[in-house]
C-alpha positions in Angstrom: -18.1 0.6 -13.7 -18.4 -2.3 -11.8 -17.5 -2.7 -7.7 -15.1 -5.4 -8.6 -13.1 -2.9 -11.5 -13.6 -0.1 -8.8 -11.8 -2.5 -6.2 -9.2 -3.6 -8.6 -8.1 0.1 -9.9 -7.6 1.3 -6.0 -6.0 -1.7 -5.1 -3.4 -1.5 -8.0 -2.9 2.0 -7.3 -1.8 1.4 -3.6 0.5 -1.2 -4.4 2.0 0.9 -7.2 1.7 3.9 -4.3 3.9 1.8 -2.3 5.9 0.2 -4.6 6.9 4.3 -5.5 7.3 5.1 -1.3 10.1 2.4 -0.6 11.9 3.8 -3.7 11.7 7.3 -2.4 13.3 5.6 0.8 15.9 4.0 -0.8 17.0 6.7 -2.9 17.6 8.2 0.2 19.0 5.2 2.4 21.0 3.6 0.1 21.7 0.0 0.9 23.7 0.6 4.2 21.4 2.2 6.3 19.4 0.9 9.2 16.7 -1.2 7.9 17.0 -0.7 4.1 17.1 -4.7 3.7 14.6 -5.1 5.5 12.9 -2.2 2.5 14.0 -3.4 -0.3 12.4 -7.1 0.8 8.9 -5.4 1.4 9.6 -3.0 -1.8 9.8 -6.2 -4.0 7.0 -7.8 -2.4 4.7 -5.1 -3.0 6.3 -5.0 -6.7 4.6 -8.5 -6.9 1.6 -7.2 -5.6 1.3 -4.5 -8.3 2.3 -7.1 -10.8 -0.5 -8.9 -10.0 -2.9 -6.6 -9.9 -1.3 -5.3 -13.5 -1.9 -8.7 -14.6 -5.8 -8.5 -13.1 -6.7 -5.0 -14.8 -5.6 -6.1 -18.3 -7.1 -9.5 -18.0 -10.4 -7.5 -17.1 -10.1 -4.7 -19.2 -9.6 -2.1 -15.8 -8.0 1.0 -16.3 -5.4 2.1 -13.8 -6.4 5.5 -12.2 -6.1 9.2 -13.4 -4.3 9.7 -10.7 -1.2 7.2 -10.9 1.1 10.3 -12.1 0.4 12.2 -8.5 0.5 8.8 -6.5 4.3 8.8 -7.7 5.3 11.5 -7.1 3.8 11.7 -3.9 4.4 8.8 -2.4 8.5 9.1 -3.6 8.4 12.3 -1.9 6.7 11.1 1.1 9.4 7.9 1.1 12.1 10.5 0.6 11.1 12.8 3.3 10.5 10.0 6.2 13.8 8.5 5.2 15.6 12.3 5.5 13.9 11.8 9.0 15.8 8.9 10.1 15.2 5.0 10.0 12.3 5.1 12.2 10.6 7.9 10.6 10.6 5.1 7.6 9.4 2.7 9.4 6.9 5.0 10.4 5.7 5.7 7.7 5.5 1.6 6.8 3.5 1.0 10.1 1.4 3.9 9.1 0.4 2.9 5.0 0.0 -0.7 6.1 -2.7 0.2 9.2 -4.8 1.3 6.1 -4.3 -1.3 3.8 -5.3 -3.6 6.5 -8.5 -1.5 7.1 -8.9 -1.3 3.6 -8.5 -5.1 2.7 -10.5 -6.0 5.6 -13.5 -3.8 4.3 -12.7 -5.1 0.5 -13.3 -8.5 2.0 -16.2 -8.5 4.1 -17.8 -6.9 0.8 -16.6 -10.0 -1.3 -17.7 -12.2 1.4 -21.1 -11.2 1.3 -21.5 -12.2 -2.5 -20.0 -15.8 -2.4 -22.2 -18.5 -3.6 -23.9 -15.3 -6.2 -23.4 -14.0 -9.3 -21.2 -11.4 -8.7 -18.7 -14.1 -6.4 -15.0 -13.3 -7.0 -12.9 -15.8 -5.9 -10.0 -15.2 -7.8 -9.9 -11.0 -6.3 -10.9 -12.3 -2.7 -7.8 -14.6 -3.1 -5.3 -11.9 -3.9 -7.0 -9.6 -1.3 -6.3 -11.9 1.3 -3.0 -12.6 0.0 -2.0 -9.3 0.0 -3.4 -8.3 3.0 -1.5 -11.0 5.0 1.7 -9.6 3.6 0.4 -5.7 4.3 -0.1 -7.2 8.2 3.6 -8.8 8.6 5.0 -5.5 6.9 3.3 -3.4 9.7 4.6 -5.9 12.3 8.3 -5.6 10.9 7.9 -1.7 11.4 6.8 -1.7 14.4 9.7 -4.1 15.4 12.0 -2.3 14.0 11.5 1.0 15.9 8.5 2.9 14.0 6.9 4.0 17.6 10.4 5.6 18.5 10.2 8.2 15.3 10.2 11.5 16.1 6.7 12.9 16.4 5.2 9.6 15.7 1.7 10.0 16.8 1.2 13.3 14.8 3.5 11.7 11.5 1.5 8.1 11.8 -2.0 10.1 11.8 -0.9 12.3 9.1 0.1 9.5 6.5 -3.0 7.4 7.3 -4.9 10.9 6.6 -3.1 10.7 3.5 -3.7 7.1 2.7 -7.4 7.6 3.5 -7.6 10.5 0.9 -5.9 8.8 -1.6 -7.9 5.5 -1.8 -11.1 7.5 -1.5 -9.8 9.3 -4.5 -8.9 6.7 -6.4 -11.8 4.9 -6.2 -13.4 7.7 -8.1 -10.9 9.1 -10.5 
């Protein structure tokens, strides 16, 4: 399998991972608690995301991860449970995921950077990337703004869930 399908499957699997988080949050917030606009805005942006990258895996023949039925349910349960915590636990959680997209992305594109002008030059993913990433950063911003700092526990609930995010796109690189 190629980097590129390798990049595109993890990627579309994050998105989807996230897409599954804010619903667990919702389901729990409804539409009247603190922040869930503010959700439900980054939840259909990151819809988008994944329908892009949807769009990307079957125009290049990439097949979504083994994995997609555990991403979610975990990442509902993990939306669920930092929404059960409070508003900030949820924006937590945001402030958290998007940290290591924004790694990730980052890394994603100094790789794709090194190849422009070659064979393997992939304008078209490094476009989305960057997109995406962009998005990722002013989603973080909007969680911190909105209180993700004051969450109970936040330093040991912020490393946890970027453990977790870690784990996950290692393992769905693979799998």
């Amino acid at each position: 399998m190629s980097d590129r399908a390798q990049m595109i499957r993890v990627d579309q699997a994050g998105e989807y991972g996230a897409t599954r988080i804010y619903a667990g949050q919702l389901a729990v917030m409804g539409d009247r608690a603190a922040h869930s606009g503010e959700i439900r805005a980054m939840a259909e942006q990151e819809a988008g995301h994944k329908a892009e990258f949807d769009a990307l895996m079957a125009k290049r023949g990439v097949r979504p991860t083994a994995l997609q039925p555990i991403w979610s349910v975990a990442g509902y349960a993990l939306g669920a449970a930092t929404a059960l915590i409070g508003p900030e636990a949820a924006m937590a959680c945001t402030a958290a995921v998007e940290t290591e997209i924004d790694r990730h992305y980052s890394r994603q594109l100094e790789e794709l950077a090194k190849d422009q002008g070659t064979a393997e030059d992939d304008p078209e993913l490094a476009d989305m990337i960057e997109r995406f990433r962009e998005d990722e950063r002013a989603h973080h911003d909007a969680a911190i703004a909105a209180g993700a700092e004051r969450a109970p526990a936040y330093p040991l609930l912020s490393a946890a869930i970027r453990l977790g995010c870690r784990a996950a796109i290692r393992l769905s690189e693979k799998i």
